[in-house]
C-alpha positions as CSV (number, residue, x, y, z in Angstrom):
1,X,-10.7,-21.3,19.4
2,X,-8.1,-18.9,19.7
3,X,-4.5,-20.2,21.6
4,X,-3.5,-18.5,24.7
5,X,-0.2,-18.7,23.6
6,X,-0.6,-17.0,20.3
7,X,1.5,-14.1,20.7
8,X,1.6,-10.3,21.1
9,X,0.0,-7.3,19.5
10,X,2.7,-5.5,17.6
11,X,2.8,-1.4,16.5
12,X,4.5,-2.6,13.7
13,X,5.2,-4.7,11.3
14,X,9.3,-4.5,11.8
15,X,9.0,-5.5,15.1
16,X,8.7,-9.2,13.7
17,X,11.8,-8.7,11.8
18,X,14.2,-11.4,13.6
19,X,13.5,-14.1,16.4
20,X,12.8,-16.6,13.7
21,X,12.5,-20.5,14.9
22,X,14.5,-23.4,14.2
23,X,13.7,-26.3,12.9
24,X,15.3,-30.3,13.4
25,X,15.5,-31.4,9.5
26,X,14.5,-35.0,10.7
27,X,13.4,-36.5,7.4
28,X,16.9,-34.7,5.5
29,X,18.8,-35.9,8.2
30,X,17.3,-39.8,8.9
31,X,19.7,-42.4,10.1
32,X,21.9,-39.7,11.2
33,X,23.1,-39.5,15.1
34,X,24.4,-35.6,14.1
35,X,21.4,-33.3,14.0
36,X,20.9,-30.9,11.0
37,X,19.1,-28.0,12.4
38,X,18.1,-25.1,10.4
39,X,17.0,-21.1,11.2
40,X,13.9,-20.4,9.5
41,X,14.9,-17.2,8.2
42,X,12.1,-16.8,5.3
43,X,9.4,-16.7,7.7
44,X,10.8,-12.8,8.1
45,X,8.1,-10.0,7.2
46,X,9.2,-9.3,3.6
47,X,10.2,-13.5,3.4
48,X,14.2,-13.3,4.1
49,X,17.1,-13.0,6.5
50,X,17.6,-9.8,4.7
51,X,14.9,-7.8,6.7
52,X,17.3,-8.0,9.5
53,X,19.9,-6.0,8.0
54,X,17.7,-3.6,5.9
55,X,16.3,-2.4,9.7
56,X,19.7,-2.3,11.4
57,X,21.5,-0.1,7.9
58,X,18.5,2.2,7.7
59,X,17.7,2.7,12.2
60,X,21.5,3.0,12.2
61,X,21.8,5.3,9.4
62,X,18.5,7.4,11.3
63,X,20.4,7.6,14.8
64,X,23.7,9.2,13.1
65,X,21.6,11.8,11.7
66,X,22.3,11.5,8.2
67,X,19.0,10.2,6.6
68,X,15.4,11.2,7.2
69,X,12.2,10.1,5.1
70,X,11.4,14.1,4.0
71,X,14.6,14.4,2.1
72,X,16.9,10.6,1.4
73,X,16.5,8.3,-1.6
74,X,17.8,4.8,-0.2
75,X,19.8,3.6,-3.1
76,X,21.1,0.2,-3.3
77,X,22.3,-2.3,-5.7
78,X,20.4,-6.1,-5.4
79,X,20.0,-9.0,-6.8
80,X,16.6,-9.2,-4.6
81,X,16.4,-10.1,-1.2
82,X,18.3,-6.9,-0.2
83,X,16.2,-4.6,-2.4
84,X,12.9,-6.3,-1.3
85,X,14.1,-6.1,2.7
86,X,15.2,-2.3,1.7
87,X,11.8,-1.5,0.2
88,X,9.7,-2.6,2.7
89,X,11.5,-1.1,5.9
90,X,11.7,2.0,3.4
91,X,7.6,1.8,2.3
92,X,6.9,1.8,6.6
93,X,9.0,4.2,7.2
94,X,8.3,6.8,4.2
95,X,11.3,6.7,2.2
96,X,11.8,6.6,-1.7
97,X,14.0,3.5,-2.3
98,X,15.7,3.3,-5.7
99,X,17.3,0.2,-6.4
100,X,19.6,-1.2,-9.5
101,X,18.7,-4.7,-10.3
102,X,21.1,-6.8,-11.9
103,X,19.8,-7.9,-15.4
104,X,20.6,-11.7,-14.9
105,X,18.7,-12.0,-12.1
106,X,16.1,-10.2,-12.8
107,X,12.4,-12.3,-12.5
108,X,8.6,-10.9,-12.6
109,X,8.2,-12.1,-9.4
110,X,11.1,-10.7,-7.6
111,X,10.1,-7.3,-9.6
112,X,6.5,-7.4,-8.5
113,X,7.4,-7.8,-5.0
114,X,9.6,-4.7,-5.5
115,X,6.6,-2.6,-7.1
116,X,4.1,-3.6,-4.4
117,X,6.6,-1.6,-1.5
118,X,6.9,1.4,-4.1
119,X,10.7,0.8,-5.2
120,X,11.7,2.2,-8.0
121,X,13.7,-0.3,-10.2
122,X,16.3,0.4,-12.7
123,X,18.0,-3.0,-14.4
124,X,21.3,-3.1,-15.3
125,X,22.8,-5.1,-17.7
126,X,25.9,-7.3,-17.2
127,X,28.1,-9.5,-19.8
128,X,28.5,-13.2,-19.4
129,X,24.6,-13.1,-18.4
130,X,24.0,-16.3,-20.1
131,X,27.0,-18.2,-18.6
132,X,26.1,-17.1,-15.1
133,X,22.4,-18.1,-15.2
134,X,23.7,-21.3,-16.3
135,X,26.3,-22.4,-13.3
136,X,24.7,-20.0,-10.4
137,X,25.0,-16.4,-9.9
138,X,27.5,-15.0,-7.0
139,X,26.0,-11.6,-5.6
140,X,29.0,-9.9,-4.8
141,X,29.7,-10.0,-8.9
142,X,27.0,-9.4,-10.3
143,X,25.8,-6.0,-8.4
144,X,29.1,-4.5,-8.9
145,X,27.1,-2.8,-12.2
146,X,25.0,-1.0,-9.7
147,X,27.1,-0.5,-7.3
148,X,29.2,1.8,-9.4
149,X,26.0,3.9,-10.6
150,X,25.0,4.5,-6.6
151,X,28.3,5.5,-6.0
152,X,28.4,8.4,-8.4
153,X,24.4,9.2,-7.4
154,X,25.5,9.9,-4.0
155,X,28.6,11.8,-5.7
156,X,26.8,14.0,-7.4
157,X,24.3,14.6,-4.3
158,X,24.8,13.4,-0.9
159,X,21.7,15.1,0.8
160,X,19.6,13.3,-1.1
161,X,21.2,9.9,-1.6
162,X,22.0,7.5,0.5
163,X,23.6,4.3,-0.2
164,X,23.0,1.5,2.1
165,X,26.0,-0.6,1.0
166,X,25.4,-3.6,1.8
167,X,28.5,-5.5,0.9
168,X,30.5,-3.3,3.3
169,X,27.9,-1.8,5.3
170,X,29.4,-3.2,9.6
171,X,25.8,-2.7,10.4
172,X,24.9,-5.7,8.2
173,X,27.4,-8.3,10.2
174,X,26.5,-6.7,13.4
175,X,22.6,-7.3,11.9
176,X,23.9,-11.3,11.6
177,X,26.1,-11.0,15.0
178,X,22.1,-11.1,16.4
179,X,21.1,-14.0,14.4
180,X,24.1,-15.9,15.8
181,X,23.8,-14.8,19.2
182,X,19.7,-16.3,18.6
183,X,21.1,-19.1,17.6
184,X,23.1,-19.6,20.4
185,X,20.3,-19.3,22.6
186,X,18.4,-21.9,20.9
187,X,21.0,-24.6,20.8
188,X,21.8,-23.4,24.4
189,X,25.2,-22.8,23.1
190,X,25.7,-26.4,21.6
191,X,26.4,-25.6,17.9
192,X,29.3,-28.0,16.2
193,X,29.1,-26.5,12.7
194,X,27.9,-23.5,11.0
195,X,27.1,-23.6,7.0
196,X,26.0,-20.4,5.0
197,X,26.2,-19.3,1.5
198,X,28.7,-15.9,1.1
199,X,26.8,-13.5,-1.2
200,X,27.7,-10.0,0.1
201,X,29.3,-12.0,3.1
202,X,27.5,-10.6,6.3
203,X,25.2,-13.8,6.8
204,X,28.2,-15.9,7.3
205,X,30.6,-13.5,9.2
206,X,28.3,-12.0,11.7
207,X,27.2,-15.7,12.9
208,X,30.4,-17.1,12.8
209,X,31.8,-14.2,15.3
210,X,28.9,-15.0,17.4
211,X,29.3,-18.1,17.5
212,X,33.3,-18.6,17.7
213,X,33.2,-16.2,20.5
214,X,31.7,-18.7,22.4
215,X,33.3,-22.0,21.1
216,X,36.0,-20.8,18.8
217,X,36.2,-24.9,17.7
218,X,32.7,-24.1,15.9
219,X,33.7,-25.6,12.1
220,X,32.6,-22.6,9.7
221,X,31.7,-23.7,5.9
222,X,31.3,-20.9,3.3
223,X,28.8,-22.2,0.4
224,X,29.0,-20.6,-3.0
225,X,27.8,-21.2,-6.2
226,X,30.2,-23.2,-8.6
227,X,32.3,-20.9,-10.8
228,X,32.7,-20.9,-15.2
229,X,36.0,-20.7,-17.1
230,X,37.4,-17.4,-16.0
231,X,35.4,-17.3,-12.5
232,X,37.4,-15.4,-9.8
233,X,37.1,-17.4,-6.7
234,X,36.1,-14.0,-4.0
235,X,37.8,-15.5,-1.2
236,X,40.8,-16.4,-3.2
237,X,44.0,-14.9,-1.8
238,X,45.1,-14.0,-5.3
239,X,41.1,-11.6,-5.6
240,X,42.4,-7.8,-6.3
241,X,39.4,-5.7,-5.1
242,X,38.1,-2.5,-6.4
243,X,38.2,0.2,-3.1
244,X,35.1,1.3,-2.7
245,X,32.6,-1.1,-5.3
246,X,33.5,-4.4,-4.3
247,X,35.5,-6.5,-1.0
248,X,34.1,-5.3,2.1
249,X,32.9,-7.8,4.3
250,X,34.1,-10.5,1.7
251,X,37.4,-9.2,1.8
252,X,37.1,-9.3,6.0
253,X,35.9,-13.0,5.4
254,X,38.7,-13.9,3.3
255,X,41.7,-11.6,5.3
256,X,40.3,-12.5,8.9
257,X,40.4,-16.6,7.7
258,X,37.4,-17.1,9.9
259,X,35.9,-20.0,7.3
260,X,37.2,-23.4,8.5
261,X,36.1,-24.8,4.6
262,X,34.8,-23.5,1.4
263,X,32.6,-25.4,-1.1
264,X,30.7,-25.0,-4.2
265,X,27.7,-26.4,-5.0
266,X,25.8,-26.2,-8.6
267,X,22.3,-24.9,-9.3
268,X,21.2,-28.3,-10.1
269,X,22.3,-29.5,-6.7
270,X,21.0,-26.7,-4.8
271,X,17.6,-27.0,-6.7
272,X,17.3,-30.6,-6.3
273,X,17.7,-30.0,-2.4
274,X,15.1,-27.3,-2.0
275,X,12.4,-29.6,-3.8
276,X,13.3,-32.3,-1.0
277,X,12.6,-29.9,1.6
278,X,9.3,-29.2,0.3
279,X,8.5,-32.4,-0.5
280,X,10.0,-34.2,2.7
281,X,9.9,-31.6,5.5
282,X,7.2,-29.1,4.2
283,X,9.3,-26.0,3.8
284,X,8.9,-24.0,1.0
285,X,12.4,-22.3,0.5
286,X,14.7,-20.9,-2.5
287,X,17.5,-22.3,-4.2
288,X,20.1,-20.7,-1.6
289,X,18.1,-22.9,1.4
290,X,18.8,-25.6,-0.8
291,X,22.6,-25.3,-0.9
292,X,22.8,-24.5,2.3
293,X,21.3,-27.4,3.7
294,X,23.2,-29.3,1.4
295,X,26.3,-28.7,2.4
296,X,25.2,-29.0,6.6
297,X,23.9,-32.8,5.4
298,X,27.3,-33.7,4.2
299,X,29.0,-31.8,7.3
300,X,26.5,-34.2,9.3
301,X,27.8,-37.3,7.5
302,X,31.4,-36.3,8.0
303,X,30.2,-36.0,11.5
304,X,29.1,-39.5,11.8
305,X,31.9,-41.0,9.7
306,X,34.5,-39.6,12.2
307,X,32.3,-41.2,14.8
308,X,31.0,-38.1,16.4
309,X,27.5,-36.9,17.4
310,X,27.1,-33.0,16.7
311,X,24.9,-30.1,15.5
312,X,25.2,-28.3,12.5
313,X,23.4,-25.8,11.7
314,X,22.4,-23.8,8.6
315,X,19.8,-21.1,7.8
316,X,16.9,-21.1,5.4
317,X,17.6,-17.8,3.7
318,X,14.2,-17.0,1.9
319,X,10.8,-18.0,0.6
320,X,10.3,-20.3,-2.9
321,X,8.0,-17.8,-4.1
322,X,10.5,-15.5,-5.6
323,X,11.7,-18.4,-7.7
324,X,9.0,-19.7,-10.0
325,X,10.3,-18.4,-13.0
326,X,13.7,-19.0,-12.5
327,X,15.1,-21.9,-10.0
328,X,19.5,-20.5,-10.4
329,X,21.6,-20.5,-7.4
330,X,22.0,-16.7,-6.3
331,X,23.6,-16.0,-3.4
């Protein structure tokens, strides 16, 4: 029999890009009185939060008049969820999407994906690859590569290149500013503390202005993947950014202070998580999910240990099917 209450008939597949559920992570959080609650992001069309800002960089991008399908390449440089977000808005909307793929993370899965929306993939190599695949890999390093070879394509011809820019690209925040502001309506405003890995950065500050405009005591934890001899912590004060390849809304993160707490958690960590919340709460998420939900469970015990009840929430970033092959922390 077929629910009533099964939903509506859609034009399109991007109009069930956002509006994700939440979830209460009862069996993570038992014995708890604070509530980990988490936004399940993967269930997105192309399986991550990512969608969200791919539709917002390319709509807003259209509305300006400076891209069209009959003459723009979408470039960008990703570690995967961005380019697989970016090549499905790009395959329903008719545009050529050429993206640089960071040799360390590169996986057959995450490539396949890629193929099946028609991107065209270009990997690009990086030193230290070994190190990085061994203690996590931090986006905003390892698609600087990439990001250097899209800035001179567009150089060379703006008509037909476009770079969406996602590490300084407002549109991607404002993207998130909507997943806060969904959040807030699910918690009916009541959210205590707010965990999300940093990668590129707009995840974590377009919630947390959402959500401090509304309770500016809302503790905000920045997650990130723990760092090798000669790491460069991003949101270090003593981080010299290149204008133009790397910063953006990092640098905003960092400048603005608007993280209450940083952390670092290790792939083995972050892995170990993600198999408890398939094996405990059903979910089948990646290796991000798992840090993130990490971190909220020990933000929940602090909670408790302090003798307060609260929420904290966190979001499930993407699917586990992009990590067969390789289970390292990305962010």
């Amino acid at each position: 029999m077929v629910s009533m209450g099964c939903g509506r008939v859609v034009d399109s597949v991007l109009e069930l890009i956002g509006n994700t559920p939440m979830i209460r992570l009862n069996k993570i959080g038992k014995g708890l009185k604070s509530k980990i609650l988490a936004k399940c992001e993967f269930l997105n069309p192309s399986g991550s939060y990512k969608d969200r800002i791919a539709l917002r960089m390319i709509e807003e991008g259209e509305r300006r008049g400076g891209i069209n399908p009959s003459k723009t390449v979408i470039l960008e440089s990703s570690s995967g969820n961005t380019a697989i977000a970016l090549a499905m808005v790009g395959a329903v909307k008719g545009y050529r999407v050429k993206i640089y793929y960071p040799e360390p993370a590169w996986t057959p899965e995450k490539v396949k994906i890629l193929q099946r929306f028609g991107a065209e993939i270009t990997t690009i190599p990086l030193e230290e690859a070994e190190i990085q695949r061994r203690y996590g890999l931090h986006g905003a390093r390892i698609e600087i590569p990439g990001r250097v070879k899209c800035l001179e394509l567009e150089k060379e011809d703006p008509e037909q290149y476009w770079w969406a820019r996602q590490f300084s690209n407002p549109d991607n925040w404002m993207a998130h500013m909507d997943l806060g502001r969904e959040i807030l309506e699910q918690m009916n405003g009541r959210v205590d503390v707010f965990v999300a890995s940093i990668g590129t950065g707009g995840c974590l500050y377009g919630v947390a202005k959402a959500l401090k405009e509304v309770n500016p005591k809302c503790r905000i934890v920045a997650v990130q993947p723990g760092g090798w001899r000669g790491w460069i912590d991003p949101l270090s004060p003593d981080t010299k950014y290149i204008p133009g390849i790397t910063g953006g809304i990092v640098e905003k993160i960092r400048d603005e202070g608007i993280f209450d707490d940083k952390v670092t958690v290790s792939t083995e960590e972050a892995r170990e998580m993600a198999y408890r919340l398939s094996r405990e709460e059903g979910l089948f998420v990646g290796i991000s999910s798992g840090a993130n939900v990490l971190v909220a469970l020990r933000e929940a015990l602090k909670l408790d240990m302090e003798g307060n009840e609260g929420n904290v929430v966190t979001v499930l970033v993407d699917r586990g099917d992009r990590y067969f092959s390789d289970e390292t922390y990305i962010t």
